[in-house]
MIDOSE-1310 file (N, C-alpha, C; in nm, 2 decimals, decimal comma, always signed):
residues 231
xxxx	-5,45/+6,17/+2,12/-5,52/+6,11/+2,01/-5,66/+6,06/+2,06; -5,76/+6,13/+1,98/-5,88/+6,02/+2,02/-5,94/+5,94/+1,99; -6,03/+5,86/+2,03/-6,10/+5,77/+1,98/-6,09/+5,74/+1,82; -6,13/+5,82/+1,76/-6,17/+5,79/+1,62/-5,97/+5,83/+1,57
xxxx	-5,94/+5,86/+1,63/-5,76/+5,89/+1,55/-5,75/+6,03/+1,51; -5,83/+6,12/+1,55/-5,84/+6,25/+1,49/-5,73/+6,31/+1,65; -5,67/+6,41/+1,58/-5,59/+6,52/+1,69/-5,71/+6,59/+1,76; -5,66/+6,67/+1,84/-5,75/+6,72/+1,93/-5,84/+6,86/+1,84
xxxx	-5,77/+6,92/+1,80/-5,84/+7,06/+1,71/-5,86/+7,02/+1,54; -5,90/+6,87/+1,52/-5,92/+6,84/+1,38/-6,04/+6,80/+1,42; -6,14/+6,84/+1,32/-6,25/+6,83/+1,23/-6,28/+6,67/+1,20; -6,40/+6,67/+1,21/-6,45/+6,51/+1,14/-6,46/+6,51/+0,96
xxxx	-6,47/+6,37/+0,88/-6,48/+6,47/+0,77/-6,60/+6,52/+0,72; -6,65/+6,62/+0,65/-6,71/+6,71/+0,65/-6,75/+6,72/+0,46; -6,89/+6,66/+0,39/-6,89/+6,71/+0,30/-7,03/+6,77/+0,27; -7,01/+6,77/+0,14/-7,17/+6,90/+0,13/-7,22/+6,82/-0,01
xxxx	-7,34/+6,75/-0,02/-7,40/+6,69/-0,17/-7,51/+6,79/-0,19; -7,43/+6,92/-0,27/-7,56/+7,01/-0,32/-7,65/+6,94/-0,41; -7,77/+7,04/-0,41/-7,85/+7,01/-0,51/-7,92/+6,88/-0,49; -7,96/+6,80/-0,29/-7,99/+6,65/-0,32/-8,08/+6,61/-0,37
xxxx	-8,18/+6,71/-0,33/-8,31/+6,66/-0,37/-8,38/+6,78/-0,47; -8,49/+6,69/-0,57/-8,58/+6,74/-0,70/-8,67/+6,91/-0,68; -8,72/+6,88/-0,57/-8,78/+6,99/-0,57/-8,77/+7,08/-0,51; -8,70/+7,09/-0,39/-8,67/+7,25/-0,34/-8,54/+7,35/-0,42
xxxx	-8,60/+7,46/-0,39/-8,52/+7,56/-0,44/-8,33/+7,53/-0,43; -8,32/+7,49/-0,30/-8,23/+7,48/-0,22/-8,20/+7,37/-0,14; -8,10/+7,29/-0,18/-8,14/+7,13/-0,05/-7,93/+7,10/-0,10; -7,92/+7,03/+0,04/-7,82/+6,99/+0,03/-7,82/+6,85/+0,18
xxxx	-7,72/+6,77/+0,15/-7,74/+6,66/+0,18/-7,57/+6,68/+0,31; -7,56/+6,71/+0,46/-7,41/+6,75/+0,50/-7,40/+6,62/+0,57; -7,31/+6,58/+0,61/-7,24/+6,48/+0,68/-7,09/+6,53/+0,72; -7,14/+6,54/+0,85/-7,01/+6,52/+0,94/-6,97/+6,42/+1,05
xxxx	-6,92/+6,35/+0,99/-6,84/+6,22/+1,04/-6,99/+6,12/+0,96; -7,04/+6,06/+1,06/-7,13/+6,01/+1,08/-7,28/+6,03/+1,12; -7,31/+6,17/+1,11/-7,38/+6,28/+1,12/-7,42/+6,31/+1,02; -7,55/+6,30/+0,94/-7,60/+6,34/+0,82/-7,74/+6,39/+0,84
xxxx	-7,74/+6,54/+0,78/-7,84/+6,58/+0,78/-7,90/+6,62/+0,63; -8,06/+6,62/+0,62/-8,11/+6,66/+0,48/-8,11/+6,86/+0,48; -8,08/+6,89/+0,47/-8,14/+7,05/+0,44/-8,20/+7,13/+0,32; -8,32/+7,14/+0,32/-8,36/+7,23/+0,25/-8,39/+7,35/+0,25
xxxx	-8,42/+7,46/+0,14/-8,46/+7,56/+0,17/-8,59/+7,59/+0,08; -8,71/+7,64/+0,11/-8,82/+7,67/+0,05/-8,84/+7,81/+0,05; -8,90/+7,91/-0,07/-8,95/+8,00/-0,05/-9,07/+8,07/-0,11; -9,15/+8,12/-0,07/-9,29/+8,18/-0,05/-9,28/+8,34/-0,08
xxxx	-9,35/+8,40/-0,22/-9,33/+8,51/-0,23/-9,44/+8,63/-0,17; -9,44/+8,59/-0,02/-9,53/+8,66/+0,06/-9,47/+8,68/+0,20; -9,45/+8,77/+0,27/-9,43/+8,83/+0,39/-9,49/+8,75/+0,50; -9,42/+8,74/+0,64/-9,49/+8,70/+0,76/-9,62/+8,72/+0,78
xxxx	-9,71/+8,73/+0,84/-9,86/+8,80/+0,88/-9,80/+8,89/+0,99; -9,72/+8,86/+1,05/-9,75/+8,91/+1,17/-9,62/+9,09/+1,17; -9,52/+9,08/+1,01/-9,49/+9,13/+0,99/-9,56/+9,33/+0,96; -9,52/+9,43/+1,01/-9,62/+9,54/+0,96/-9,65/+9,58/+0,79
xxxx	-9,75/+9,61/+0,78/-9,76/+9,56/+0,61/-9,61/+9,71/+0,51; -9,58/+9,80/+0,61/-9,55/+9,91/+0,57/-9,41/+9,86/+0,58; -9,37/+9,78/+0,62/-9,26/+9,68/+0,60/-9,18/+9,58/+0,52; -9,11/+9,66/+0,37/-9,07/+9,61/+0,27/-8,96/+9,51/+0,28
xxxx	-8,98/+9,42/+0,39/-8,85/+9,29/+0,44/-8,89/+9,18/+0,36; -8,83/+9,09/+0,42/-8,85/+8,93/+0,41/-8,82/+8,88/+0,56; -8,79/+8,76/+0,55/-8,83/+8,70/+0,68/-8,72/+8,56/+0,67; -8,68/+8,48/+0,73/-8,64/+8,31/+0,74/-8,69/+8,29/+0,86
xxxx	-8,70/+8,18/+0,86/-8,75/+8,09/+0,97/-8,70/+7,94/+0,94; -8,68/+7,86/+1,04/-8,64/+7,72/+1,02/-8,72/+7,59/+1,08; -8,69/+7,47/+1,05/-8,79/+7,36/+1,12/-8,69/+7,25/+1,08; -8,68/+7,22/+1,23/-8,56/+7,06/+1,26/-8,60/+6,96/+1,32
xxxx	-8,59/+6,89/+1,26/-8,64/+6,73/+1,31/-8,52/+6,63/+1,34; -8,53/+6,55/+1,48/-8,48/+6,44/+1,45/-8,56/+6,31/+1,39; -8,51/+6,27/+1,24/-8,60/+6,17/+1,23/-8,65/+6,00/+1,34; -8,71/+5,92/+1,32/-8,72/+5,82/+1,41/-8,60/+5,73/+1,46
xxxx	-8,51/+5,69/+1,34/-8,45/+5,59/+1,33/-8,31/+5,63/+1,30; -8,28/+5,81/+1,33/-8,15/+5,91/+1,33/-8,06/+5,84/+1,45; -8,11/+5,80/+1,56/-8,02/+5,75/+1,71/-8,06/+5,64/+1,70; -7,96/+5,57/+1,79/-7,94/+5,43/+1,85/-8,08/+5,35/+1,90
xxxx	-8,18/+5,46/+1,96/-8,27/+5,40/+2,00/-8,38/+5,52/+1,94; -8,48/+5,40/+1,88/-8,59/+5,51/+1,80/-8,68/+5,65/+1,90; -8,66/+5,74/+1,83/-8,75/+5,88/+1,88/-8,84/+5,88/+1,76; -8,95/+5,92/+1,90/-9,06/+5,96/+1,83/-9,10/+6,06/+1,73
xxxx	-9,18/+6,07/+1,66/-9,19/+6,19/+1,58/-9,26/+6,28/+1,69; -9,25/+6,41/+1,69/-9,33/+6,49/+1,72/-9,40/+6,55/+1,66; -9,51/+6,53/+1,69/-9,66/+6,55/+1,60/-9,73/+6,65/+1,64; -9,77/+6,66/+1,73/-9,85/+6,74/+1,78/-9,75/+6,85/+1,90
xxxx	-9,65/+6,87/+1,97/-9,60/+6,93/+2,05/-9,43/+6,90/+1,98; -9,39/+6,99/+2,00/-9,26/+7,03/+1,98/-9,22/+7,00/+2,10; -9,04/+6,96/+2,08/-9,00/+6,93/+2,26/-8,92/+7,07/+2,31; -8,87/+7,11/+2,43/-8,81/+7,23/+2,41/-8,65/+7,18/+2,35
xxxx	-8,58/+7,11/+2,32/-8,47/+7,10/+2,24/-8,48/+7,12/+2,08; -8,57/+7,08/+2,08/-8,64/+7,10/+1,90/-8,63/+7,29/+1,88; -8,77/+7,33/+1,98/-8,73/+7,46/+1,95/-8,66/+7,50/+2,00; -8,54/+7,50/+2,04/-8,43/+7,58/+2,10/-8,34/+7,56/+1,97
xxxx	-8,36/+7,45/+1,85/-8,24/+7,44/+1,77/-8,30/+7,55/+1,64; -8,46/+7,50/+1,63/-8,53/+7,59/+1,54/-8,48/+7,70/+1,57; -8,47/+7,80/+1,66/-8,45/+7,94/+1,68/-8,31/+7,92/+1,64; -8,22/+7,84/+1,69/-8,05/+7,87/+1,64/-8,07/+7,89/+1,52
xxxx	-8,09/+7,78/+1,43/-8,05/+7,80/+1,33/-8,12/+7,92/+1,22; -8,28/+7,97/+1,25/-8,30/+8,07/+1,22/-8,23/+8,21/+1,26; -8,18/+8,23/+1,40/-8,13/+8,34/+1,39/-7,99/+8,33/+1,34; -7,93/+8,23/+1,32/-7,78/+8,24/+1,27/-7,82/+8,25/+1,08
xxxx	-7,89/+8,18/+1,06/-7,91/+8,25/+0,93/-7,98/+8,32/+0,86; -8,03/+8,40/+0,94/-8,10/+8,54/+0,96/-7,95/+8,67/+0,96; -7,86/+8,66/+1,02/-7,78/+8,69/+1,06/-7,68/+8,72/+0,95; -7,64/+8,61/+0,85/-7,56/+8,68/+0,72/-7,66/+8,69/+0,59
xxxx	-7,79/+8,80/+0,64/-7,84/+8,79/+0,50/-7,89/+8,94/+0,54; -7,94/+9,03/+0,40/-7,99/+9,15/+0,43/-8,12/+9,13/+0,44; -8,23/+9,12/+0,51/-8,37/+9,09/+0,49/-8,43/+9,20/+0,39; -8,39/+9,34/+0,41/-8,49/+9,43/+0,29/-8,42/+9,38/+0,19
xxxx	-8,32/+9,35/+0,14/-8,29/+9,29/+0,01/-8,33/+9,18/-0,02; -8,39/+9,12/+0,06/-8,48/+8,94/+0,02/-8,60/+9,00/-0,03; -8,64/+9,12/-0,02/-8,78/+9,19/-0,05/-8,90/+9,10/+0,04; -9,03/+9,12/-0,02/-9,12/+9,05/+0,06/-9,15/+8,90/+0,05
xxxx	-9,06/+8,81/+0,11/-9,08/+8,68/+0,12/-9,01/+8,64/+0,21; -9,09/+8,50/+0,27/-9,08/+8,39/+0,33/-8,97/+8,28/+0,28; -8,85/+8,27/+0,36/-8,79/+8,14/+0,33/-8,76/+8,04/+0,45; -8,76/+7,91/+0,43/-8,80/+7,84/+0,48/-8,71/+7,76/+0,54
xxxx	-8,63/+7,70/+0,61/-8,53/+7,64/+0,62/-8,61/+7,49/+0,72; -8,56/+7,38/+0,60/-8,60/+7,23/+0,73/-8,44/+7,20/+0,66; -8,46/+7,11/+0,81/-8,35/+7,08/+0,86/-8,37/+6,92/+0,90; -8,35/+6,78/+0,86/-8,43/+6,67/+0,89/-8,29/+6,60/+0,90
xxxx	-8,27/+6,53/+1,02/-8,19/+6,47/+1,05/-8,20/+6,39/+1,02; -8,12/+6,21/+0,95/-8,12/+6,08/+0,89/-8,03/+6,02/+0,99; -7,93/+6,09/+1,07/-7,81/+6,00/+1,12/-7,76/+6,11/+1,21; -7,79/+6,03/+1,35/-7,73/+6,15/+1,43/-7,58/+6,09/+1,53
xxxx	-7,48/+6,13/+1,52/-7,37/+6,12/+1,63/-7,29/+6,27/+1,62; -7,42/+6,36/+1,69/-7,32/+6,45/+1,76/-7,28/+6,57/+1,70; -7,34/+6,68/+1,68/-7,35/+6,79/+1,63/-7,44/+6,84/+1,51; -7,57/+6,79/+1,55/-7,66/+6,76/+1,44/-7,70/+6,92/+1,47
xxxx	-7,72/+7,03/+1,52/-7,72/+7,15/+1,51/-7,64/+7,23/+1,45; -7,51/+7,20/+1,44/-7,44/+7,32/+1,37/-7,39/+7,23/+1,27; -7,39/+7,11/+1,21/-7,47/+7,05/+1,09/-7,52/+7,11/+1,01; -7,68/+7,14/+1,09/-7,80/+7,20/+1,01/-7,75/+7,36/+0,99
xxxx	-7,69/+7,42/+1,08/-7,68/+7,55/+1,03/-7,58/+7,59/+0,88; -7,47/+7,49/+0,89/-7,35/+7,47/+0,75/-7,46/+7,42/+0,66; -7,55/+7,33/+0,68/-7,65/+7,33/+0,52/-7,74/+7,43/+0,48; -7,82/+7,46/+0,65/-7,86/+7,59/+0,59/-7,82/+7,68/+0,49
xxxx	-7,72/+7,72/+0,52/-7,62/+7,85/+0,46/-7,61/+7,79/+0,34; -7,59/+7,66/+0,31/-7,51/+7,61/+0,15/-7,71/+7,61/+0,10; -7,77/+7,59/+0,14/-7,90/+7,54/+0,10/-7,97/+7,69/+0,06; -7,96/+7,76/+0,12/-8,01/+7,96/+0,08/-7,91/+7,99/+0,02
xxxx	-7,81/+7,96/-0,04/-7,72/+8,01/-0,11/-7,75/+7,99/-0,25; -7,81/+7,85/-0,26/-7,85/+7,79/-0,38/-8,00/+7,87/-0,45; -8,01/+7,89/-0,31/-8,16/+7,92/-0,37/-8,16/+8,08/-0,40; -8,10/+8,14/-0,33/-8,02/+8,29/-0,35/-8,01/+8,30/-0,51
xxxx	-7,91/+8,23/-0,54/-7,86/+8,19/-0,66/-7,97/+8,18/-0,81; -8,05/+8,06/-0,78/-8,16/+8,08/-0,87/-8,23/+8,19/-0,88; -8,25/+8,26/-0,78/-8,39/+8,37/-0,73/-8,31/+8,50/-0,82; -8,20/+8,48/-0,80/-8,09/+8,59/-0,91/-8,11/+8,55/-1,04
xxxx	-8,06/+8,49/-1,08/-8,07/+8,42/-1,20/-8,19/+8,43/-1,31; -8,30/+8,41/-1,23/-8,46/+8,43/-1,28/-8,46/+8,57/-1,30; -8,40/+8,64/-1,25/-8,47/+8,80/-1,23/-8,53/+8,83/-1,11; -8,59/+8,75/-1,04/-8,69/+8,82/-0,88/-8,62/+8,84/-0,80
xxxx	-8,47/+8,88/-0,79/-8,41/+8,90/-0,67/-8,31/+9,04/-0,80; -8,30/+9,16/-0,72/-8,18/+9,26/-0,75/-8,09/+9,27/-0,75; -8,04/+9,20/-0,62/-7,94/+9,20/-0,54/-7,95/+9,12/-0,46; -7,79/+9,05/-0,42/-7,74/+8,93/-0,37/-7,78/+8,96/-0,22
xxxx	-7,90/+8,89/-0,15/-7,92/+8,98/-0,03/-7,80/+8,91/+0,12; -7,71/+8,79/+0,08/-7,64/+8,76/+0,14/-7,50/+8,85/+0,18; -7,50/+8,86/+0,34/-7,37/+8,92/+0,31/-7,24/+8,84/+0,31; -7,25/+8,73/+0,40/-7,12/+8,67/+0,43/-7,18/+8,55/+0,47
xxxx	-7,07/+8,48/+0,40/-7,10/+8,28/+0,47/-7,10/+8,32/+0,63; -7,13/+8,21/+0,69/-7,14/+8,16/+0,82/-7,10/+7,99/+0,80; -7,09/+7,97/+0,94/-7,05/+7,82/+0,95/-7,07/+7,81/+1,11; -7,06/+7,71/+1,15/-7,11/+7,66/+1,27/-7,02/+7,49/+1,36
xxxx	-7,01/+7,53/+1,44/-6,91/+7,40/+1,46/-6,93/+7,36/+1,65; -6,93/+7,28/+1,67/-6,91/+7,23/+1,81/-6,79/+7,24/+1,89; -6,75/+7,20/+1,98/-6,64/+7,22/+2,07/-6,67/+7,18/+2,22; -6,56/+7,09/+2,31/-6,54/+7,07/+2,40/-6,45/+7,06/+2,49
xxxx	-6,46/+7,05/+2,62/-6,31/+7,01/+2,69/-6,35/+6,92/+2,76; -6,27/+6,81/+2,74/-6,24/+6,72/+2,86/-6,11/+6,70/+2,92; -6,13/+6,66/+3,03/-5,98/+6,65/+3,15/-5,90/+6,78/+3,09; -5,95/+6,84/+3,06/-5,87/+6,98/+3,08/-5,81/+6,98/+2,90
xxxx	-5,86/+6,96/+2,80/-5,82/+6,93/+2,69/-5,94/+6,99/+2,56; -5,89/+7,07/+2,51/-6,02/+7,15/+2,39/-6,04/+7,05/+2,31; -6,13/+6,98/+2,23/-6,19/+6,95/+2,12/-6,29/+7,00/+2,06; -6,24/+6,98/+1,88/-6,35/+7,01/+1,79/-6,39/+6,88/+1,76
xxxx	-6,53/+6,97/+1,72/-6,58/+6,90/+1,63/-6,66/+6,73/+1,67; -6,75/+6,71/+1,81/-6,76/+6,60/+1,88/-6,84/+6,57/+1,84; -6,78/+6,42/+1,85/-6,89/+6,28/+1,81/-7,00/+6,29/+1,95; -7,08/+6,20/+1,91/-7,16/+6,18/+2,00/-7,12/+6,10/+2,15
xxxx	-7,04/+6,02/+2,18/-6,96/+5,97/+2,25/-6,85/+6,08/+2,32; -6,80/+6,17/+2,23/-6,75/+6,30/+2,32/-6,83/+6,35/+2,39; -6,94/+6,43/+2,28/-7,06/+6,52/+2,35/-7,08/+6,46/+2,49; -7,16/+6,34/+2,49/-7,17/+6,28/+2,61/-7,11/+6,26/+2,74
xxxx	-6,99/+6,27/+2,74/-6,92/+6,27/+2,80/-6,77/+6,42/+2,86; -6,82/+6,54/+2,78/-6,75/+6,63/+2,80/-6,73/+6,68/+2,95; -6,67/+6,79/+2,99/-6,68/+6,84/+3,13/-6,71/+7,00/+3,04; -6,73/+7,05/+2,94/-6,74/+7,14/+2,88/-6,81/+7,15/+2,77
xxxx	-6,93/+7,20/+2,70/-7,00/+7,13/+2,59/-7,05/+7,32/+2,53; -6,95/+7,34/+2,39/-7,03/+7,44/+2,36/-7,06/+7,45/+2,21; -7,14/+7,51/+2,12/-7,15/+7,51/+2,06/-7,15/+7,71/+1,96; -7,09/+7,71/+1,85/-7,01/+7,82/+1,80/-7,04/+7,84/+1,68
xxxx	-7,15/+7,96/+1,61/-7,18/+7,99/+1,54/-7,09/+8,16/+1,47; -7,02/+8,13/+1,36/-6,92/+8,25/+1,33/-6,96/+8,30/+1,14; -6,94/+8,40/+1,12/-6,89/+8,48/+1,01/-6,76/+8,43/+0,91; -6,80/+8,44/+0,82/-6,61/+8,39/+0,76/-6,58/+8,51/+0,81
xxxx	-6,55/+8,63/+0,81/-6,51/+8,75/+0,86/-6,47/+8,78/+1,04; -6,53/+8,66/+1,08/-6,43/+8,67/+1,23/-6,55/+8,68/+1,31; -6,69/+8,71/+1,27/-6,80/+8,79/+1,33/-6,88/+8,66/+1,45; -6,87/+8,68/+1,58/-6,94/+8,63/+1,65/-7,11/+8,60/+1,65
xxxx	-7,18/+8,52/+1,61/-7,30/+8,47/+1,54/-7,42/+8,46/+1,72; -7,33/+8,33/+1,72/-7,39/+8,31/+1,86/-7,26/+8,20/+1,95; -7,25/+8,19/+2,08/-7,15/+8,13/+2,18/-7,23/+8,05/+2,29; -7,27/+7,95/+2,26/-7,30/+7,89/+2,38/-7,26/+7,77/+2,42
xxxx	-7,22/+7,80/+2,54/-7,11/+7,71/+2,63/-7,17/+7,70/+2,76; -7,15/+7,57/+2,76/-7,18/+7,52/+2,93/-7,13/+7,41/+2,98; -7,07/+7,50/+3,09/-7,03/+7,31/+3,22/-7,11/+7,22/+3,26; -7,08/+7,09/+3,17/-7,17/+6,99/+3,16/-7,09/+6,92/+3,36
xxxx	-6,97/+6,95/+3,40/-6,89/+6,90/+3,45/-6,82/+6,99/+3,55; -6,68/+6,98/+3,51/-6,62/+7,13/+3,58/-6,62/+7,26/+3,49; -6,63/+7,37/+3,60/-6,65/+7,47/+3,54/-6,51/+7,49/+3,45; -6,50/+7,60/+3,36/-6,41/+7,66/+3,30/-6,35/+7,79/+3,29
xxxx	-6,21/+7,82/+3,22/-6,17/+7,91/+3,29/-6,18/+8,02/+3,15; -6,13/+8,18/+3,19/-6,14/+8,22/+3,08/-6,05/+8,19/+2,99; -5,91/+8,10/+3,00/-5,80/+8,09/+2,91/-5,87/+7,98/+2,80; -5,97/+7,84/+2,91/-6,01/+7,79/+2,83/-6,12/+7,81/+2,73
xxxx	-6,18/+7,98/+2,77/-6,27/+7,98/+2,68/-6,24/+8,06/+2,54; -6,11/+8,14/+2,56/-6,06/+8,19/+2,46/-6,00/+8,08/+2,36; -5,93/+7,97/+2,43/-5,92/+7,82/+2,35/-6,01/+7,74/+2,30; -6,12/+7,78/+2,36/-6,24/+7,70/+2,26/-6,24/+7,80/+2,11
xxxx	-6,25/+7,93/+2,15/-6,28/+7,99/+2,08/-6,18/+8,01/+1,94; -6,08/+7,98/+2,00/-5,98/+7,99/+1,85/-5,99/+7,82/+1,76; -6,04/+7,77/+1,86/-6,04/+7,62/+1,79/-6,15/+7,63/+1,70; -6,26/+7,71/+1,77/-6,39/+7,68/+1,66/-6,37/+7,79/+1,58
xxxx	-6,30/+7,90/+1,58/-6,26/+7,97/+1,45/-6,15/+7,91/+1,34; -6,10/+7,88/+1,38/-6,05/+7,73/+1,27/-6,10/+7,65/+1,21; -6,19/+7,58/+1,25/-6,30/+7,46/+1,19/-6,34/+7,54/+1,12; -6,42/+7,68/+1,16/-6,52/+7,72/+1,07/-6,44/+7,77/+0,96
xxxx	-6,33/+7,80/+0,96/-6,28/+7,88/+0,85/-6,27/+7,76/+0,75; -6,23/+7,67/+0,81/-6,22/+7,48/+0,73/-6,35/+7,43/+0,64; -6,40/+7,49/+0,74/-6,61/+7,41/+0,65/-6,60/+7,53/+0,58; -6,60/+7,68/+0,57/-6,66/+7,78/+0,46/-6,56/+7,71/+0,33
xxx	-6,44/+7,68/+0,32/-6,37/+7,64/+0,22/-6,42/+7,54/+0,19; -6,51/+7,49/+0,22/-6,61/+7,35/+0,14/-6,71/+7,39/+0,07; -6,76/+7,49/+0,13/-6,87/+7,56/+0,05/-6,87/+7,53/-0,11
């Protein structure tokens, strides 16, 4: 049993307040456990620049912030320089939701994904990726609805979930007080369909073996299948 009374392969709880905010296309409000992030989605009916013009796609991109007063002890905004944790999360969560959508079916536009953290303990990345997804879905949704979209350019939910081992023991789903303290810290972006997104795992501690990483791996295909059913 740990800390908070949860079993070892159970989930914090987990909800989704579509629709939070007035004016994006797409916004949803997620919280897991004690972990709340804002997610929006914005979109722009114009192509990258750097895109070739003979190139009838679309594009996503994302932008994540920890706000100031999200941790225990205030962080700065970053204003002028990004830190490399910032963009290392920005690229996750753009390529994972890059990943269940058809881009030539988005046609020529820009969407937008922020990701603004309010409350952080502990998986504020694959957080933002489960709002992402619920956040372009919405907005998917309207873009259908209006007529500017032909087709549903999404193929399959995704979801995203944390995972660790300590003293030789799998956990999902870690608080910040796990995280901190793992001997194993990875983080598991999946497909409702089984599809491997992205896998990254590292020994914060002792290294791991392959039995344990096939055990991470069925633990975070469980979670995730748990959060798509929230959707």
């Amino acid at each position: 049993m740990r800390n908070d009374g949860r079993e070892n392969n159970q989930i914090r709880r987990v909800k989704f307040t579509k629709g939070f905010t007035k004016h994006a296309m797409g916004s949803v409000l997620v919280e897991f456990g004690d972990t709340k992030v804002i997610v929006c989605a914005s979109v722009e009916n114009v192509k990258p620049k750097w895109m070739p013009k003979d190139e009838a796609s679309g594009w996503i991109s994302a932008e994540y912030s920890l706000l100031p007063s999200s941790t225990n002890v205030r962080c700065q905004r970053e204003r002028t320089k990004l830190s490399g944790r910032t963009q290392e999360i920005q690229r996750l969560i753009g390529r994972s939701i890059r990943a269940c959508v058809n881009l030539e079916k988005l046609g020529e536009r820009t969407i937008t994904i922020d990701a603004d953290v309010i409350q952080a303990d502990g998986g504020t990345r694959v957080a933002s990726i489960c709002g992402a997804y619920v956040a372009l879905k919405e907005l998917v949704e309207k873009l259908l609805k209006a007529g500017e979209l032909k087709e549903n350019p999404i193929i399959e939910p995704i979801a995203a979930i944390s995972v660790g081992i300590k003293n030789g023991t799998v956990l999902a789903d870690l608080c910040y007080e796990e995280d901190s303290s793992t001997d194993v810290d990875a983080n598991i972006v999946m497909t409702q369909s089984g599809k491997i997104i992205e896998f990254q795992a590292t020994a914060e501690g002792n290294a791991f073996t392959k039995d344990e990483l096939f055990k991470m791996y069925e633990t975070a295909e469980n979670a995730i299948q748990q959060i798509i059913k929230l959707y």
